[in-house]
C-alpha positions, 0 to 999 in steps of 0.5 A: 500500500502506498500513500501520497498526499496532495494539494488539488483544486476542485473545479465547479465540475466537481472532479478531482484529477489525480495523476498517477504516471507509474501506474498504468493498464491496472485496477487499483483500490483508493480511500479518500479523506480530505480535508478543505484549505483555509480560505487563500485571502490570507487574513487571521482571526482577530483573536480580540473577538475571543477576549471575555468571551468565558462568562464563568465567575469560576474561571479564574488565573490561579496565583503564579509563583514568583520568577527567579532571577535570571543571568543577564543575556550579553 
């Protein structure tokens, strides 16, 4: 059994070309998963819409140890 992994597009035809030169003239049995890219338009998630966004009194930052102090760097 062999793998290969890929990155294809789509077209509205909803075809999926994949191209395998070294193999020719056979039956050959194939398992699909896929999973779609993010969007191309590049553009993060603006985490400040996340900020406050747990309502739960119970959660909380517990208390921190203090930091010991460290060698300077040069």
């Amino acid at each position: 059994m062999h793998s290969i992994k890929l990155k294809s597009h789509i077209g509205s035809d909803g075809l999926l070309q994949v191209h395998l030169p070294e193999i020719r003239d056979t039956d050959i049995e194939v398992i699909i998963v896929y999973q779609t890219s993010p969007p191309k338009d590049g553009k993060a998630v603006d985490l400040s819409q996340f900020y406050g966004c747990i309502q739960d009194d119970s959660f909380f930052r517990h208390p921190q140890p203090e930091q010991s102090e460290r060698e300077p760097l040069e």
